[in-house]
Structure formats: C-alpha cells, structure tokens
N, C-alpha and C positions, 0 to 999 in steps of 0.2 A: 774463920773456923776451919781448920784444915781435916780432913777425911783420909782413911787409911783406906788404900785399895792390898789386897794379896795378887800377888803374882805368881803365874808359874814358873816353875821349875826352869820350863824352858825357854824362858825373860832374859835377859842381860840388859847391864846398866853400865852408863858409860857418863864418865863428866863430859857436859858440853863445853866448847870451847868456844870463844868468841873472839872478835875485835875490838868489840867496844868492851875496856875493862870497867864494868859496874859490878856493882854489890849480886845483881839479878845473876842466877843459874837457873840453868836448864839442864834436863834426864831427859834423855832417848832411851827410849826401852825396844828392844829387838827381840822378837820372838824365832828362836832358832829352829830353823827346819820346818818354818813355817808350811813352802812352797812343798815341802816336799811329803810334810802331814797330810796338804788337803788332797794333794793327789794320792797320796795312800786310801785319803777316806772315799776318794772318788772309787776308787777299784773296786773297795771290800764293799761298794753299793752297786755299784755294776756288777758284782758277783754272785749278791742276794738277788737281783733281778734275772727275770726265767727271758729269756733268750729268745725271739721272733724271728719266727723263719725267715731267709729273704730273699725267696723267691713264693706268693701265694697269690690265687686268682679269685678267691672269694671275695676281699675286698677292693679290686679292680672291678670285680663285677657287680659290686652293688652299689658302688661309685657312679658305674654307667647305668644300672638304671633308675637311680635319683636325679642324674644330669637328664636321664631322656625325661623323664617323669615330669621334671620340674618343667623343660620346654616343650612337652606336650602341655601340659598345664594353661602354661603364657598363650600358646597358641590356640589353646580352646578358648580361655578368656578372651583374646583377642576378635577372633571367627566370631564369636556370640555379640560380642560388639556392635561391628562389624552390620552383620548380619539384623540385629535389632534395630541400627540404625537406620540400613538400607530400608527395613519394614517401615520403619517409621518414618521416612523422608519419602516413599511414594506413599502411604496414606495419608501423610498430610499435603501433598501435589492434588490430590483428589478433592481431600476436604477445602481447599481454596479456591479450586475451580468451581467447585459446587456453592461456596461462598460467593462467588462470583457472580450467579446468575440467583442469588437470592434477594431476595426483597430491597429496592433501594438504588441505586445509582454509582457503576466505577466514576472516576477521574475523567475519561474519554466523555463517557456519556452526561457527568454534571457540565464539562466545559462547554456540550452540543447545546447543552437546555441553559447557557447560564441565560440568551437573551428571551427566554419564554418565562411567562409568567411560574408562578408559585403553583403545584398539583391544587393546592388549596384555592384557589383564584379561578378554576378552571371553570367549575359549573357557574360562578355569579361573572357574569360577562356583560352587565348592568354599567359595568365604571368600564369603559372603551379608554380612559384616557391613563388608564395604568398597563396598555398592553403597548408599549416604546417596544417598536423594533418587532412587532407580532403584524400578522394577516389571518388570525383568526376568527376576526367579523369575517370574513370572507366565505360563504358557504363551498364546499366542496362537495361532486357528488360522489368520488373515489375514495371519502374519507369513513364509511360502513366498510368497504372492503378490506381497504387497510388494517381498519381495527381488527377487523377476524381475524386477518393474519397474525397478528402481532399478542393479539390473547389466546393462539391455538385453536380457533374454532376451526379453521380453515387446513386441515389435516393432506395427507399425504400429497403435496407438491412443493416446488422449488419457486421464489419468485422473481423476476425479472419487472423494476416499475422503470420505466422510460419516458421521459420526455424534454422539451427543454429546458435550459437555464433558470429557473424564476419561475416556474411555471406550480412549487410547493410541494414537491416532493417529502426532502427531508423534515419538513414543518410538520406534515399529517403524520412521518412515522414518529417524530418526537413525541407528539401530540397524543398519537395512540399508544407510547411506553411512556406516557404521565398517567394514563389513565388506570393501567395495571398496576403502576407505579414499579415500574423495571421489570415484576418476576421473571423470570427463567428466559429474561432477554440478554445478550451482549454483542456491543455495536465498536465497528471500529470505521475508518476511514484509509482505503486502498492509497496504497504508493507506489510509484512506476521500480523504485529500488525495492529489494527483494528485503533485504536487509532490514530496511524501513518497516515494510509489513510486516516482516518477524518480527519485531519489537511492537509493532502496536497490535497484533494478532496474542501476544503475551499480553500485552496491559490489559485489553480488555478480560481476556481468559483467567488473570491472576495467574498466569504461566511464567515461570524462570525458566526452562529449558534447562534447568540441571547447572543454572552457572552459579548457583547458591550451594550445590554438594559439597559434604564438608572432604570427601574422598578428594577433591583435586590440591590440598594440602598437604598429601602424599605421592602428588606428582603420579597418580593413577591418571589413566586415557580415560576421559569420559564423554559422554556422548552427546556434546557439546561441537566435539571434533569433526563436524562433520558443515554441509553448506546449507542454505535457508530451506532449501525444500523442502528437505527433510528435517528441519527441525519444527517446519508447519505439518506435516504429515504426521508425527512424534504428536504435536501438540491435539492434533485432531485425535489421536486413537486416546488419549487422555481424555476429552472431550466425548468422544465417544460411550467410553467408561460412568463419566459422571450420570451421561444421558439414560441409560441405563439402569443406574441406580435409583434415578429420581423415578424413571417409570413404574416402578414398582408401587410409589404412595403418590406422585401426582401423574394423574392419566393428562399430561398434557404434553407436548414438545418443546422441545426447547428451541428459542428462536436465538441465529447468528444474522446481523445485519453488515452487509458489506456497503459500506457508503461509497458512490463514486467510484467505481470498478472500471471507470472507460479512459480512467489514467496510467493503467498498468502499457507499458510498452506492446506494441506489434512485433516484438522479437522471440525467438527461442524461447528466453524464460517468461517472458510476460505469458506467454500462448501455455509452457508447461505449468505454469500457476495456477491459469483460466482451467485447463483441463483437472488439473488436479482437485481443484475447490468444484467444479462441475459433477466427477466422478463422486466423492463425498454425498454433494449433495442430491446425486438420484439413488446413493444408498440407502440414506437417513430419511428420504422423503416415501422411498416404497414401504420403510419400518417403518416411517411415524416417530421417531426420533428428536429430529430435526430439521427446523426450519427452515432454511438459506433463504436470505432477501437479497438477492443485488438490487443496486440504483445504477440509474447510468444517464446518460445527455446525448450517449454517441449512437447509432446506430450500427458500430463497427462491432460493438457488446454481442447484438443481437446475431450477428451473423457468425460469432463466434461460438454463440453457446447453441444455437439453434441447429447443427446440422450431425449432432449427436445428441440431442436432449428428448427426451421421451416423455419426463413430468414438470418441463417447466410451465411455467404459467404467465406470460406477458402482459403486463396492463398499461395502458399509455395514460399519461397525465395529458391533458391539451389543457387552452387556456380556458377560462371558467365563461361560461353563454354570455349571452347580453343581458337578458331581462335579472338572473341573478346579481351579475356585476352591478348593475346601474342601481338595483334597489339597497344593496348591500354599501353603497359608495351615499349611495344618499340618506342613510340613517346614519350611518359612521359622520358624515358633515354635518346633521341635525343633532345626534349627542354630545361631538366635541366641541364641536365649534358655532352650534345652534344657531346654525346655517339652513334656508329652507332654496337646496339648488330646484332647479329649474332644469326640465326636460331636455331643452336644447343643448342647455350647455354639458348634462349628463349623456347626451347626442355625441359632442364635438368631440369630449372626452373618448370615449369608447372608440369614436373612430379613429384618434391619433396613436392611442396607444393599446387597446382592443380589451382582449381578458387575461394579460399577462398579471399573474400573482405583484409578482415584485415593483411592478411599473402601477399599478392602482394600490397601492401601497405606499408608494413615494408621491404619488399625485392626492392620494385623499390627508395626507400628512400637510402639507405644503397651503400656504395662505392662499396663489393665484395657482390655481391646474391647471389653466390653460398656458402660463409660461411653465410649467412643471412640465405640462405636456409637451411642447415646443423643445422645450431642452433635452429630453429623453429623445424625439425623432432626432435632433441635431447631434448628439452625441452617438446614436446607431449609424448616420451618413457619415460622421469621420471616420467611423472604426470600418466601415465597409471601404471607400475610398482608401483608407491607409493599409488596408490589408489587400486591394483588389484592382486599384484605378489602374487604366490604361494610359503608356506612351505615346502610342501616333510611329508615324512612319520614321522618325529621328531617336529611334532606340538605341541603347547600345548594344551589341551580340551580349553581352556579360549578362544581361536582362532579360534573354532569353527564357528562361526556365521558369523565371517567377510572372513574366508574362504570359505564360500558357496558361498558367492557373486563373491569371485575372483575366483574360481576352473571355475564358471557358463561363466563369461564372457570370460575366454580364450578358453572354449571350442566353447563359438560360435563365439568366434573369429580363430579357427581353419575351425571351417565348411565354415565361409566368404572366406576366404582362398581356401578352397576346391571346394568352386563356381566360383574364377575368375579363377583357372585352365582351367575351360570350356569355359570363355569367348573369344568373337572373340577379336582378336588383335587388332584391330581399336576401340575397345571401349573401351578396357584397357591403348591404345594413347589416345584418348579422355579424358579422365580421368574420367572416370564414373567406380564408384565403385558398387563390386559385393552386393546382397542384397537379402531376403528373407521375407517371410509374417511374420507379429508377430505372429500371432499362432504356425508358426514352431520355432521359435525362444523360445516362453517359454514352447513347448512343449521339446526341447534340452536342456534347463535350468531345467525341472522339477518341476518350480515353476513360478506362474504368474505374482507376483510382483517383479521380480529383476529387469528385464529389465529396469522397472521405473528408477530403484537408479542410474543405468550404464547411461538410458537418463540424468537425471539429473545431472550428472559428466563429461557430455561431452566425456563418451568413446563409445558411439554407439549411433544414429540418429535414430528416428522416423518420418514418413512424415504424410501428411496425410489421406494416402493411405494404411495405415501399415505396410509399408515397415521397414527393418530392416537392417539398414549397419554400416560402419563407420563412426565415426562422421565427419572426414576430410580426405583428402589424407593423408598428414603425421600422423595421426591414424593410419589408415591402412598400411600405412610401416612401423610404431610399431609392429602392429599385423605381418605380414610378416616378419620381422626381429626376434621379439620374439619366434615365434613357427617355425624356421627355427634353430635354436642355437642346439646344440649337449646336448644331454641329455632331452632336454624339454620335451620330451614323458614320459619315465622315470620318471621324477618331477612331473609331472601332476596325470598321476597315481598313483605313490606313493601318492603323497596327496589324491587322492579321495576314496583309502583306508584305509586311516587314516579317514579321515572322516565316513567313512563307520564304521568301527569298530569305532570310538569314539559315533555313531549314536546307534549302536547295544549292548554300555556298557547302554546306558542310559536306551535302554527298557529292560535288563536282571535285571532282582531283586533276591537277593541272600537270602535264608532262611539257618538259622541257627537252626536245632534241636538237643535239651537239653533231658536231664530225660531221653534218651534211654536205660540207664544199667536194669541188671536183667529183663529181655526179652520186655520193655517197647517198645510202639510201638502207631504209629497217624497213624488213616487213614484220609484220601481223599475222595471226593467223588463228582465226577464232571460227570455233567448231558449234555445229549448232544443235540446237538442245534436244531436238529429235532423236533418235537412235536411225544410225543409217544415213544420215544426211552429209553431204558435202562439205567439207570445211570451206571456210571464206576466209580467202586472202587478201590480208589489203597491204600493200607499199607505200612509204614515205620516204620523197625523193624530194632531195631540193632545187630548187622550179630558178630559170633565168628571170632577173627582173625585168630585158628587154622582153621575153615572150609577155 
C-alpha cells in the first residue's frame, strides 16, 4: 500500500541512477539551503536570547562557597568520625581490662590451674586420689597469709614471697585465686626479654597496646611506635584507670601477680623494669589500689627491691616441719594406697629428703619412698658435681674461671658441714639445716658475687634474712657425702694451687734483653712511692761466663 508524503518547496528530486539495470528506482530528495536555514534559525534564537555579561563575580563567588561548604561539610563528618571512634576504642580499652580482672579465669591463669583440681573439688579433699599432680594434703602454715593477700584483706602493701624451688609457692597463690575464683586478680609470668613481658603483661590485662587501632590503616604514627617500657608504663596507667573505677562500688584492690621475677636479666633493662614495676607498686600500695605480688627463688630479687622499698612486705616459704610432713605423708599412704607406714621409715623418709613440697610429693606418689628417696639425693649429687666438681692440680688454664666458682662453693660447703658438727641433735632430727651470714659466706669465697651464681643453680639458699645454707636437705647430703670421700682434701687443695700458680703466671711478665754483648747494658730506674725519696737504680749488664 503506497503513502503519499508532501514536500516542500524547497525538495528537489532527482532520478537515481544505477549500475545494476533493474526494473527497481530510486528518488533522492534534497532539501535546498538546508545548511544554510538551520543556521539562519540558529541566529534569529540567538537573538531572542538576552545576552550574559562576561565578565561577573557573583557566580564565582557562590561557586566558592558551596566548594568550601561542601569540604567543610566531609571534613566535619569526617572529625566526628574520627573523633567518635577514638572515644569508643579507649572506652572499650577500659571496659576489657576491667573484664579482665572480673569473675573467672584469662588463658594465662587457666593454663597455671590446668594441673589443680576443679574450684568445685576444693572443699571435699576426702578422694586424695583425684588430686594427680597436686600437694594439697600438705598442710601449710603461710597459706592464711597468702589468702589475705589475694582476697584484699591485706591492704596497703607490695608483696615480696621468697623461697626455694619446690618449696609451694605458686600452688598456695593458685590455690588462694580458686577460692575467690579469680575476682579482681591477674597473673602473668616474668621473661628476661622485655618484649616477651609485654605481650604477656597484655594477655593477662586483656591489653592490645593500640596494635588493634583502626587509625594505622591510614598510615597515622600511633603509639605503638615506641619501645616495651613504655608500652608497660601505657598499660599500667590504663590499669590504673580501671582500678579507680572499680573503687568506687568494690572497696577492695586489685591484685597484679608477677610469677618468677628473679628471671628478668641483671642488665640496664632488667634493673629499669624492676624499678619501674617497684615505683607503681609503692604508689598503688599507699592508695590501696593495688596489690603487686612478686615471687621469686633468687635472693638477687630481694636486694634489688629492698634498698628503695618502704612498703614491701617479704614472707619466706621454707620447707614445711617435721611433725606436719610426717603426719600428712602418712594419711596421704593410708587413703591411697591403704598403707599403715611406720614411724621409722616416715624417720628415714624425712631425713633423706626433709620438708621440700615437691620432693614428698614425688615420694608419697611412688610405690617404694625409700628408692624414691634414694633417686631424688642421687639426682641432687649429679647436678651439684656437674655444675661444681673440682679438677685437681692437672687443670687446664682455659678452666680457670669456672674453677673459681667450683673450688668457692665446696669450700663453703665444707665450712656448712663444719657448723652442723656443733649443732644440737634435735635440730639436726628436725631437719633444719646448718647456716651462716652472707657476709661470712663471701668473705670465705673471696669474692662477692659468686654466691649469686651458686643461689641461682639451686646449690646454696638465701633467705631474707642473709642467711646462707643448703639449698635442700638432699643438698646437704651431697655436700656431706662429697667432702666425706677419701682424698677430697687432697683434691681440693691441689686445685687451689693450681689456681693459685695459674693466677701468679698471669700477673708475672717475662722481659727478654737483646744487644747485651761487648759489655752493653740497660738501666732501670724506679722511683719510690714515698714523696721525696731517692730514686733506685738498677743496671743490666751482660756478665762473662768464665767470671
């Protein structure tokens, strides 16, 4: 069906022409002066239009302050960000450290208690054979003390518990934060790296030190940037903070437990850490604040905290008496193993290995005690001898230095020896070992710091009284057995003339003189120490061999 269109005027039509000759045509229609209409129409609309100045500063100037407007705008939204955030990331630094010390047990402190019984298990102590790995039967009399400390009774002081190895330390404060059931306790365990304590001084606090800020994703400095001390220092005044808070609705302190403090290094930082945690804690302890407990084995502890400290409080563990031990050892063998021992042998017992916690622990577990016992002294004589035995006259110089230490400690492991001679016989049954002041102690050694090494090796005890003994009973029948043996006099001495002459090669200095033929000859001339005195001359001339 074909359609009629009109055209204008100004249309032309033209036959198309092709190649291909088919029946099919085609019209081109051209509209004339097309190009030249629409630019006419363009003018006569350009001309009805009114005309804009072009030169005005109204609209530059409100240009500029929608640009300002709009980046004032971003940048308050921003700031308030910002700024909300930061509010919110130190109140919840707060709310976690105070979660921290709330009801219940961190990581640190489950992994201390995993080998102790259930809180629930604690008051029926009727079934003895569910306590694997405990010394609980064991009566203690420093474990009322402890507990005061550890539930706030025991108000404005710092505390200092000392003693040796095994002797139950850490078991009474576990023991006493099962009973509270952790409140407003947290415990960590000292590292000689700085680094190390920072990260477990965080675990226990529930502290990040700001390495969780979401600002270092903008590549801001945050305060993080800085070395361990002060990111412990940081952490304390956070700590601080919480303690603070909580005083308000619980009147009680907050207790910080340092475990084993006598590992931190005798260097700069070890000493600036000591000081540091020291100062804290005689702030918090004249507020009422906080608690600090150190523990320690060394006696190096005490002489560190002690000669600036005003409210610490030192309590010694020693080992637990006789008549407790024995009666305690002979119920534990009559409930588990319904065993009725016999006096003598709860005798033999106590003498070989005395009232060390850990050592009647391992003997009342064990089927025969008496090779229990046996194996506990024989194992104290190797560690003594492998840390302490003497060469003899056939040393090498190179041995020198680790000889001095050993030569030191059996001699005053002799003189211990030479003190419980005098002792009354019911105190030598007691089991109380012989002992002397540490001043005579390194005055017999010669030297002031060996003692430390020998504390630190568990072969001789420091208390805090400066006394100077054994570190255990089975010690001390190392040392009585040792300086009992045939010849050990002999050895002894022979080493410490070796020592002596290998001492006496070092300060002698050998001169060699040359050029003395045909009557050549050096003098000397050495002035004397007087003021005013004569100088003395001496010549060296070389001498005929017929003279």
């Amino acid at each position: 069906m074909a359609r009629r269109y009109l055209l204008s005027k100004q249309w032309r039509a033209y036959e198309a022409t092709s190649r291909v000759h088919t029946r099919t045509r085609f019209i081109v229609v051209e509209q004339q002066g097309s190009n030249s209409g629409s630019s006419h129409g363009k003018e006569r609309h350009e001309k009805n239009e009114p005309e804009e100045p072009s030169h005005g500063w109204k609209p530059t100037f409100w240009r500029v302050i929608e640009g300002s407007a709009t980046a004032f705008g971003s940048i308050a939204v921003l700031g308030l960000a910002g700024y909300s955030y930061h509010a919110y990331y130190k109140d919840l630094v707060l709310r976690k450290m105070d979660n921290a010390f709330g009801v219940g047990f961190s990581t640190p402190e489950l992994t201390a208690l995993g080998r102790h019984v259930a809180p629930h298990k604690l008051h029926a102590l009727d079934d003895f054979t569910g306590l694997e790995g405990e010394n609980e039967w064991i009566p203690r009399a420093e474990q009322e003390h402890i507990d005061g400390i550890i539930d706030g009774s025991i108000r404005g002081q710092y505390h200092l518990i000392t003693g040796e190895k095994g002797t139950g330390k850490s078991s009474m404060i576990l023991k006493a934060m099962r009973r509270v059931n952790g409140s407003g306790i947290a415990m960590l365990e000292a590292h000689s790296d700085l680094e190390v304590f920072r990260l477990r001084l965080g675990k226990a606090l529930d502290f990040e030190f700001h390495e969780d800020y979401i600002g270092s994703l903008f590549s801001f400095k945050g305060p993080r940037d800085s070395t361990a001390i002060l990111d412990i220092e940081r952490a304390f005044n956070k700590m601080e903070k919480v303690a603070l808070m909580r005083q308000r609705h619980i009147r009680k302190p907050l207790v910080l437990i340092i475990n084993r403090v006598h590992v931190l290094r005798d260097d700069d930082d070890g000493r600036e850490l000591l000081e540091l945690i020291q100062q804290r804690a005689e702030m918090w302890a004249a507020s009422r604040l906080v608690t600090v407990v150190f523990t320690s084995d060394d006696h190096s502890t005490t002489e560190h905290l002690k000669w600036q400290a005003t409210r610490i409080s030192v309590t010694d563990v020693r080992d637990v008496p006789r008549e407790p031990a024995l009666e305690a050892l002979k119920g534990f063998r009559q409930k588990v193993f319904k065993e009725d021992v016999s006096s003598d042998l709860l005798d033999q017992v106590y003498k070989m290995v005395g009232g060390r916690v850990r050592f009647l622990d391992h003997v009342a577990r064990s089927k025969d005690m008496l090779a229990t016992c046996k194996f506990i002294c024989d194992r104290e004589k190797r560690w003594l001898l492998g840390q302490c035995w003497i060469l003899g006259g056939d040393m090498d110089p190179d041995a020198e230095d680790q000889q001095d230490h050993a030569t030191t400690a059996f001699l005053l492991a002799k003189a211990l020896i030479e003190k419980e001679k005098g002792m009354k016989q019911e105190d030598v049954l007691a089991g109380k070992l012989p002992e002397m002041p540490l001043h005579e102690a390194r005055q017999l050694m010669t030297r002031a710091d060996f003692i430390q090494k020998h504390d630190h090796f568990n072969i001789f005890s420091i208390d805090s009284n400066s006394m100077v003994r054994a570190d255990s009973v089975p010690m001390h029948n190392a040392f009585r057995e040792i300086c009992s043996q045939e010849g050990f006099d002999e050895l002894l001495e022979a080493t410490l003339e070796r020592l002596d002459e290998l001492e006496g090669l070092q300060r002698t200095r050998e001169i060699v003189m040359k050029d003395l033929a045909n009557e050549g000859q050096f003098q000397a001339m050495i002035r004397q120490a007087k003021a005013g005195g004569d100088p003395l001359t001496v010549t060296v001339k070389a001498v005929s061999t017929k003279e």
